[in-house]
C-alpha positions as CSV (number, residue, x, y, z in Angstrom):
1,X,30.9,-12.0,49.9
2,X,28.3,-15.2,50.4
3,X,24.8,-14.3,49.2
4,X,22.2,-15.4,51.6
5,X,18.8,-15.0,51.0
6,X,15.9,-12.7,50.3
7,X,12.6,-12.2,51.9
8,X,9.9,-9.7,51.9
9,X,9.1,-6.9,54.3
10,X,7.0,-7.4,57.1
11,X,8.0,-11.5,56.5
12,X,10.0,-13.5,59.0
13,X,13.7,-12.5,58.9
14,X,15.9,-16.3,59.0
15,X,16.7,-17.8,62.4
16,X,20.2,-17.6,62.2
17,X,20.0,-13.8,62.5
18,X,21.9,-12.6,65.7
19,X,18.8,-10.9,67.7
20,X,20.2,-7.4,67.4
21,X,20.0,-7.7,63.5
22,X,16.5,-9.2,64.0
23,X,15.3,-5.8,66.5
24,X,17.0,-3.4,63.6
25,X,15.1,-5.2,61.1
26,X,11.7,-5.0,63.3
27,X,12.6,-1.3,63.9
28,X,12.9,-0.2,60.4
29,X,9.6,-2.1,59.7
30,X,7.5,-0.4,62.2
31,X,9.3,3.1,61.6
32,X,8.3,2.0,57.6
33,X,4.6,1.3,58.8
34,X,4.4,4.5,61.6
35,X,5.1,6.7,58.2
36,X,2.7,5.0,56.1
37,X,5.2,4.1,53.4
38,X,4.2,1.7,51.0
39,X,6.4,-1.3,50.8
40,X,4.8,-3.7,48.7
41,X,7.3,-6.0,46.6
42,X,10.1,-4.4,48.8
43,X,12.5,-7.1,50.0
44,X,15.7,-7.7,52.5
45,X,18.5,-9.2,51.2
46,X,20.9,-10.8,53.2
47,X,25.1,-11.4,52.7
48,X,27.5,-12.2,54.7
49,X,30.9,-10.5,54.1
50,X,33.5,-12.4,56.3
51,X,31.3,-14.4,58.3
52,X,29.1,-10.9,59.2
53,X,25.7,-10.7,58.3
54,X,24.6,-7.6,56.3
55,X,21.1,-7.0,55.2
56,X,19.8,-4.7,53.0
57,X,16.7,-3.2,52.0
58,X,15.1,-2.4,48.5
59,X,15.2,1.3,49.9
60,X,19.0,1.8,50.4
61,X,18.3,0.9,53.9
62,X,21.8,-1.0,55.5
63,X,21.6,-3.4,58.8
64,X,25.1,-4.5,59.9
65,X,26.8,-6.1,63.4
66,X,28.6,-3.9,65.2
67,X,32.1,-5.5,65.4
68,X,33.1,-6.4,68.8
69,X,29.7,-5.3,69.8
70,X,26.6,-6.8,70.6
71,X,24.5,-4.5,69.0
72,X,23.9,-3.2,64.8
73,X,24.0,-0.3,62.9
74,X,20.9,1.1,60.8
75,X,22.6,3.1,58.1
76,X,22.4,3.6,54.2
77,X,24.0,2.0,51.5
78,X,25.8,5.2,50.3
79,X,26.9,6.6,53.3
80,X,27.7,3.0,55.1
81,X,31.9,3.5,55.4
82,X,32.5,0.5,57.7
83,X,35.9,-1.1,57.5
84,X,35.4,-4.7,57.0
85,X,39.0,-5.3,57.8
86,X,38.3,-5.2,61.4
């Protein structure tokens, strides 16, 4: 696993995001906003776990490519059970 960066909520997300990572990431946020939930000092953190991007959020909030798909998955941190093999 390569460690990527961090950033804070409601900052940009980096460039070299694939756009559906970037529209999960702008999802959350809005759904984070809609519900009034305060997120201050809450930040993404970014990995890469062979070659995929994964981000995660301060909340337990997962963002992870689809594999073979162009498209990510909004889950959890405990209840993410993606094979990375694939």
């Amino acid at each position: 696993m390569q460690l990527g960066t961090r950033w804070p909520v409601g900052a940009t997300p980096p460039a070299s995001l694939p756009d559906p990572v970037r529209a999960a990431l702008a999802s959350v946020e809005e759904e984070l906003s809609a519900a009034g939930q305060p997120t201050d000092g809450w930040a993404w953190t970014l990995t890469y776990l062979e070659g995929r991007p994964i981000v995660d959020l301060d909340d337990g909030t997962r963002i992870r490519l689809v594999p073979g798909e162009n498209a990510a998955l909004i889950t959890s941190v405990d209840l993410d059970t993606t094979d990375d093999s694939a």
